[in-house]
C-alpha positions in Angstrom: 8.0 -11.2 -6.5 8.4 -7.1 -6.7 7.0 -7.3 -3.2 10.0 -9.1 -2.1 11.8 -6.1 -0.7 9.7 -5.6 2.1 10.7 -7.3 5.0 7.5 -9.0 5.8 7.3 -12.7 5.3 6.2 -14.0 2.0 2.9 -15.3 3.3 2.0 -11.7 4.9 1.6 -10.4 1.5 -0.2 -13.3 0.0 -2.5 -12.6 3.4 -2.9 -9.0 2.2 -3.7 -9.9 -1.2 -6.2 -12.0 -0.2 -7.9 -10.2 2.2 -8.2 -7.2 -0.8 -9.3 -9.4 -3.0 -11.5 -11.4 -0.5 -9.9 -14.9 -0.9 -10.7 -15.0 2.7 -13.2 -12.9 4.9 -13.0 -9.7 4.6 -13.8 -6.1 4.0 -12.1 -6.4 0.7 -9.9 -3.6 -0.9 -8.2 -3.8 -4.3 -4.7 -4.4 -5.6 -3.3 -2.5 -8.4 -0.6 -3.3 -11.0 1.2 -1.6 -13.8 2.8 -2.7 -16.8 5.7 -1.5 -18.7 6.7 -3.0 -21.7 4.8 -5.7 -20.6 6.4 -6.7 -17.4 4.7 -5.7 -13.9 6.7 -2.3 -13.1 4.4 -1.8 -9.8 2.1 -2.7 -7.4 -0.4 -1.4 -4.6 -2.2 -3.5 -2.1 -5.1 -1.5 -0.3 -7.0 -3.4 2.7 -10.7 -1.7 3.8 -10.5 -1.9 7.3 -14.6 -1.9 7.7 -13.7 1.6 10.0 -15.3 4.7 9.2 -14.2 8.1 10.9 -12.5 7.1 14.2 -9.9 5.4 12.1 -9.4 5.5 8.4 -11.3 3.4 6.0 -8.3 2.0 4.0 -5.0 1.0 4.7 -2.1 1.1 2.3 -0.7 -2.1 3.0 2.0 -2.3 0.4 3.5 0.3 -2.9 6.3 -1.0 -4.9 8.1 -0.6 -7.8 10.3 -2.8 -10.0 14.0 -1.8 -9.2 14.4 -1.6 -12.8 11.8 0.9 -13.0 12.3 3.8 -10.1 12.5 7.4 -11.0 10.2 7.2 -14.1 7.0 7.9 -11.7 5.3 4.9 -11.7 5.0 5.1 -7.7 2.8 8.6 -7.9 0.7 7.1 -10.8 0.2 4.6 -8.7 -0.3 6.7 -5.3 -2.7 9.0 -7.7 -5.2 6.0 -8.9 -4.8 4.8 -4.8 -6.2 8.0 -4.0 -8.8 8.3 -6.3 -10.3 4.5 -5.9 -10.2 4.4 -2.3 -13.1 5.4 -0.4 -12.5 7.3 2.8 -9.2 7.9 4.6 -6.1 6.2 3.6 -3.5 5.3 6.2 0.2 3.4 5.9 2.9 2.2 7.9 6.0 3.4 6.9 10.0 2.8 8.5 11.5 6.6 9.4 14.1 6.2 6.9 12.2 5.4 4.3 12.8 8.0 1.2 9.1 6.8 0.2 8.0 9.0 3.0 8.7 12.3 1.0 6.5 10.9 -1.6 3.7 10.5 0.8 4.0 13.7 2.0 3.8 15.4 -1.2 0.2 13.4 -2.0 -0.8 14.5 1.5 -0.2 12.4 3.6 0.9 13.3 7.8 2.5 11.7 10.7 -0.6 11.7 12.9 0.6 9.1 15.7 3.1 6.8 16.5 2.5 2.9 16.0 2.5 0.9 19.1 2.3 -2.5 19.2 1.7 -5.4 21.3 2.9 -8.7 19.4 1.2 -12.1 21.1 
């Protein structure tokens, strides 16, 4: 539901669930969720990609937080744990416009190329 902003079908994020919390084949990964006052006020979904050095070992697949909840900093708490659970490299995929982008940058995170893509 608080994943309902991004504008990937519903079934790509049950997908990337999955595949983190290897409901299907996979290299796993883990999906995180906060609480606040006892509703969900966040959530990350990390993929392991089964890469190591040539591309990074993790992928960021989703952050969010509750609408109710942004600006109390439950996206760096959650960006923080990300970073410290994850082994290896962490890479996302993020829109240009999105003002999540300064927030990335601020953990460390660099434009390093551009995404192409071949859709089939």
């Amino acid at each position: 539901k608080h994943l309902e902003n991004y504008k990937d079908p519903k079934e790509y994020i049950e997908k990337a669930i999955n595949y983190a919390i290897k409901e299907i084949p996979s290299f796993g990964g883990f999906v995180l969720v906060s609480y606040l006052n006892g509703s969900i006020s966040g959530i990350v979904v990390v993929n392991r990609t089964g890469m190591i050095d040539y591309i990074p070992e993790n992928i960021l697949v989703y952050i969010a937080t509750h609408k109710d909840h942004r600006g109390k900093g439950i996206g760096k708490q959650l960006m923080r744990k990300t970073i410290e659970l994850a082994k290896g490299s962490i890479s996302l995929h993020v829109e240009p416009n999105n003002p999540a982008i300064f927030l990335y940058e601020k953990f460390g995170f660099t434009s390093k190329y551009l995404d192409m893509r071949l859709i089939k």
